[in-house]
C-alpha positions, 0 to 999 in steps of 0.5 A, spaced: 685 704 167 688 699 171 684 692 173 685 695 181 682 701 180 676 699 176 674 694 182 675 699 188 671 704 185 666 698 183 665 697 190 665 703 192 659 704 187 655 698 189 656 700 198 653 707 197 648 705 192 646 699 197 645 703 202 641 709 199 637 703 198 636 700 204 635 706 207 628 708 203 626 701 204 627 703 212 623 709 211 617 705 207 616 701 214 615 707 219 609 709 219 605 716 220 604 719 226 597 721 227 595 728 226 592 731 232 587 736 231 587 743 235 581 744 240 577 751 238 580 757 242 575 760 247 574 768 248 572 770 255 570 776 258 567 779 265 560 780 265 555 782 272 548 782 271 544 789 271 541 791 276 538 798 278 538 800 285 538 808 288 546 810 288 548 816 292 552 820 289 558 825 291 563 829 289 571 828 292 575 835 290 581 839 294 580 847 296 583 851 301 581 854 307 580 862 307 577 866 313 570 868 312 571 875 313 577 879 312 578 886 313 583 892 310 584 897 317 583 903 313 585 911 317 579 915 315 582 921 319 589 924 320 594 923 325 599 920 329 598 913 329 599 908 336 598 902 338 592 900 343 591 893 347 595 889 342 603 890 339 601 892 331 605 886 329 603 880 324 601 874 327 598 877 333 591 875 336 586 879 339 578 879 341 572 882 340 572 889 342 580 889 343 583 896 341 587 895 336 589 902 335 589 910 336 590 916 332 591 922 337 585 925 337 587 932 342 586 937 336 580 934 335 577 933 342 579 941 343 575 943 337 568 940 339 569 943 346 569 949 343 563 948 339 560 945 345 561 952 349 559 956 343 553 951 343 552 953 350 552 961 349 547 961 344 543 957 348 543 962 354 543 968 348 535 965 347 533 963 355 531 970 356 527 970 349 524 964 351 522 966 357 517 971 354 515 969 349 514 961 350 514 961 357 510 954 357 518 951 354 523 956 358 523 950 363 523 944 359 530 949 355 533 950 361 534 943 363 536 942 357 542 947 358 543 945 365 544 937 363 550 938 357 557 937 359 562 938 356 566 932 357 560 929 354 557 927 348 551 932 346 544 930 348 538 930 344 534 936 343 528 937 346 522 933 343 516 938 344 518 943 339 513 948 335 512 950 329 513 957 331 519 955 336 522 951 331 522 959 327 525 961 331 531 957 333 532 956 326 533 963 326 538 963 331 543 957 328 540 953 333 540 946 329 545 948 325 550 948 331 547 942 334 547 937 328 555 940 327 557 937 333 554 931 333 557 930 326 564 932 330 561 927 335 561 922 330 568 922 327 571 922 334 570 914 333 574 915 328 580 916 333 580 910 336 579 903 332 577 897 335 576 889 333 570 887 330 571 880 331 576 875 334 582 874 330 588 876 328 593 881 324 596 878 318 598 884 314 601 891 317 603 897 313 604 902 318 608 902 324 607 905 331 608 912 330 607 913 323 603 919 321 597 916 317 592 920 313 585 919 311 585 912 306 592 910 308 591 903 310 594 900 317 594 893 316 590 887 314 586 883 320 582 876 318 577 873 323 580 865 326 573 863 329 569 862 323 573 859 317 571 857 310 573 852 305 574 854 297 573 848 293 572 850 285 567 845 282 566 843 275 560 845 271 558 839 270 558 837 278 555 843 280 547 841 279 547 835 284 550 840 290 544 843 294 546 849 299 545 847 307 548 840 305 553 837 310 559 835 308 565 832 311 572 834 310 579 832 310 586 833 312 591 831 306 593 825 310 587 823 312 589 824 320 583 829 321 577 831 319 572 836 320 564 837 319 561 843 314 556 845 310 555 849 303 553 856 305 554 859 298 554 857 290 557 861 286 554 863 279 559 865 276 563 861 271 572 862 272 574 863 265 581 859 266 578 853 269 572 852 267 568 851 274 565 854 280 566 856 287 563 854 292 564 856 300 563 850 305 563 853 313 568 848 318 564 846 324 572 847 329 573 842 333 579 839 337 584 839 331 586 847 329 584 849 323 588 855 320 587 860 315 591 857 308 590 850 309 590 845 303 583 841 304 579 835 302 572 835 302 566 829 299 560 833 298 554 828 297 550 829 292 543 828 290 541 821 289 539 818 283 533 813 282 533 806 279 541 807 276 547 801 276 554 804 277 560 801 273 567 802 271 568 808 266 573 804 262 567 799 260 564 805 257 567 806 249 564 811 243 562 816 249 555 812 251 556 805 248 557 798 252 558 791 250 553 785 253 553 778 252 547 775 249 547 767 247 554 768 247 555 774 242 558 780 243 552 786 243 553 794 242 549 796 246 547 804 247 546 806 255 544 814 258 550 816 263 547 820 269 553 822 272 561 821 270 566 820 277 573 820 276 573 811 276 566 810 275 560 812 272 553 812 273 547 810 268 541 806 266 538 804 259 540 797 259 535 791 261 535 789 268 538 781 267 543 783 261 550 780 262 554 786 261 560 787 259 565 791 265 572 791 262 575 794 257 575 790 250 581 789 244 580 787 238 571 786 240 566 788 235 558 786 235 556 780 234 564 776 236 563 769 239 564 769 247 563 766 253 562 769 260 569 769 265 564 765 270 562 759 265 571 758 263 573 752 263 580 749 265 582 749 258 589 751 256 585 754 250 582 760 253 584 767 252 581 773 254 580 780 251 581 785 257 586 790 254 592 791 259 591 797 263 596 804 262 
């Protein structure tokens, strides 16, 4: 090898080696940078004292309004059916008392004249007969003979009748043919229908005209002046309602409101939803209620003595909560009085106890943590809430 090639790479050598050392030389003259050491991490959670009071309970639930009488007019005799005070039409309105419709009645009306006639001749068949035999009763049967009219419903039999009378008007058919027309007297009534309240039509099967038989229905009428709300109750709910109590209620907006009372609770149990019907009176008042409407109604219920109410998702394991004590998490089993959809209603824990009121993650007993009034302005704290769905 040539001398030249020998000193470059010598020189070579001799700078990356120098400077290889220079450098580690540097670096025993920097010094170590302090270790900073990291403050503990503090866990908070939200607590309230306990504190027991008297808590009015209430059930909120949604129903609808249904008519509290409702009736199937149902034809009892044959005929042609017409129309009476009122068209036959659905949604028509009509009062107490109005006639909603008639079936001709001249067939009938013939028929229960001549009943009477005959009535009358056999009565003054037996005249003479009381003449001589019970001359104490002949004018008190006379006068009943003059007073019958045929246009008119029959009048009573004369009280004062004995034995031996009764005898002899048995004999001669007498009470048979009297208590034959007041039984056709009676079905005459028939002919003609009348509203047994204020209401109105909301169904009709058979037109004017139409020839109806006895059993066929004619229409369908509701009462509008007395309105009741349908609301099915869970089971568990239905024990902190009373009847008579007085309930407000609500249009799905919010924009009208009626007041209520419990009339009737059902007792019996719907199979497919597990609850109980229980019917509320609407006291009217300027806004109009109709009969299909979707309403809310809050029932208060009874009251529940010496009690604190929480949110329900503080509540875990059915009955179990967590409180503070000396800054550990405790397990703490408590007696839940009543369930509402965002709270509950309990006692069992001792007044004073730190308790905790939102959902934890990852806590069990006895874990170090501090109350959320006691947090500090450290940026080493985290909470345990769980993040709400």
């Amino acid at each position: 090898m040539k001398l030249r090639q020998i000193i470059i790479i010598g020189s070579a050598a001799l700078i990356i080696g120098g400077s290889i050392g220079l450098s580690i030389f540097l670096t025993t003259l920097k010094e170590e940078p302090e270790e900073k050491k990291e403050a503990p991490i503090r866990k908070y959670v939200k607590t309230i004292k306990v504190e027991y009071t008297d808590i009015d309970t209430k059930v909120v639930v949604f129903g609808r309004v249904k008519s509290a009488e409702s009736l199937d007019l149902i034809a009892e005799i044959s005929g042609i059916m017409t129309e009476g005070a009122i068209t036959l039409k659905p949604g028509e309105k009509f009062t107490k008392g109005t006639l909603i419709c008639i079936i001709d009645d001249t067939e009938a009306k013939f028929k229960l004249q001549a009943q009477k006639s005959n009535f009358l001749s056999d009565l003054a068949a037996i005249l003479p007969d009381f003449k001589i035999d019970y001359p104490e009763s002949f004018n008190i049967w006379q006068n009943y003979f003059n007073s019958i009219d045929l246009e008119k419903n029959l009048p009573l039999l004369p009280k004062r009748i004995d034995s031996k009378e009764k005898t002899f008007l048995a004999t001669k058919n007498i009470f048979n043919s009297y208590y034959s027309i007041k039984s056709a007297e009676a079905n005459m009534r028939k002919y003609k229908v009348y509203a047994p309240f204020n209401g109105s039509i909301s169904e009709v099967v058979l037109q004017s005209g139409s020839y109806v038989n006895p059993g066929n229905k004619v229409a369908r009428i509701f009462r509008t002046d007395k309105l009741e709300l349908e609301v099915a109750i869970e089971v568990k709910d239905v024990a902190w309602l009373t009847e008579g109590t007085e309930v407000k209620i609500f249009s799905k907006t919010g924009q009208q409101s009626w007041k209520g009372n419990i009339v009737r609770i059902g007792d019996l149990v719907n199979q497919n939803t597990q609850s109980i019907d229980v019917f509320i009176s609407i006291s009217p008042n300027q806004y109009r209620i109709y009969d299909g409407l979707y309403l809310r109604t809050e029932i208060p219920g009874k009251k529940v003595k010496n009690s604190m109410e929480i949110p329900r998702n503080a509540i875990f394991n059915g009955t179990q909560v967590f409180v503070v004590a000396d800054t550990l998490l405790k397990v703490r089993d408590i007696q839940i009085h009543k369930i509402n959809p965002q709270s509950v209603v309990f006692s069992g824990l001792g007044e004073g106890e730190d308790l905790v009121v939102e959902p934890l993650i990852n806590a069990h007993n006895n874990m170090r943590v501090w109350k959320l009034s006691e947090k500090e302005s450290s940026s080493t704290s985290v909470t345990l809430t769980a993040n709400k769905s």
